[in-house]
N, C-alpha and C positions, 0 to 999 in steps of 0.2 A: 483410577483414571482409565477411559475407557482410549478406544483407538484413533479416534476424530481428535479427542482434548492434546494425544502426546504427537500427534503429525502436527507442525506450524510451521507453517512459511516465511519466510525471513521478511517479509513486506504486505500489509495489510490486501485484500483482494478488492477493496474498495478504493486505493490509490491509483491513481490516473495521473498522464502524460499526455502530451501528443504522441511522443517517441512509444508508450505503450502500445499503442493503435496498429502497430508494426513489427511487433514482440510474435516470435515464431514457438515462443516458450514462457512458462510463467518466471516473470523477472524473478532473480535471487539477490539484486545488487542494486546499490543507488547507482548506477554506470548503467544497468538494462533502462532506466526510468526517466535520469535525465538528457535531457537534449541541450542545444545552446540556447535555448530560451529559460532554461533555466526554470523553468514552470510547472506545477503539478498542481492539482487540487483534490478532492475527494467528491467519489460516487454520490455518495449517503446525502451529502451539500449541497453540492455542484458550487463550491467553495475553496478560497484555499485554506478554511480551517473546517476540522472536522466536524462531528457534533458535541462532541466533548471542550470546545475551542480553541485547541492548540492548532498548530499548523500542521498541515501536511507535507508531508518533507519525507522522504526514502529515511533517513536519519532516525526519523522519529515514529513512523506508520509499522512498529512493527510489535512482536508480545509484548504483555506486559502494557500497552496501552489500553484504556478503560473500552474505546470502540473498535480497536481491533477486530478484525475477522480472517481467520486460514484460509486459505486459498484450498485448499484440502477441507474444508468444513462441509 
């Protein structure tokens, strides 16, 4: 395992907000991500499900998901 594979971010680098738009840091938390609107969708889309179909959700956009990407990559 090289040094890119074992750095992961706790929330894919492709999840998007509004509230992200305003992030002074890369989120670590569904709380950096969400807003009251309750809404996110993905980069890769411009959807609120990814390219793999599942949704995009702080809950779920993180390793271990087929499209995943580190923020650190």
């Amino acid at each position: 395992m090289n040094d890119a594979e074992s750095l992961q971010s706790p929330l894919c680098r492709n999840l998007r907000s509004k509230k992200y738009f305003f992030l002074e840091a890369l989120p670590m938390s569904a709380a950096d991500m969400i807003d009251l609107s309750n809404h996110c969708w993905c980069r890769c889309t411009q959807q609120v499900v990814g390219p793999d179909g599942d949704r995009a959700r702080p809950e779920v956009c993180g390793p271990g998901r087929p499209c995943y990407e580190s923020h650190f990559a």
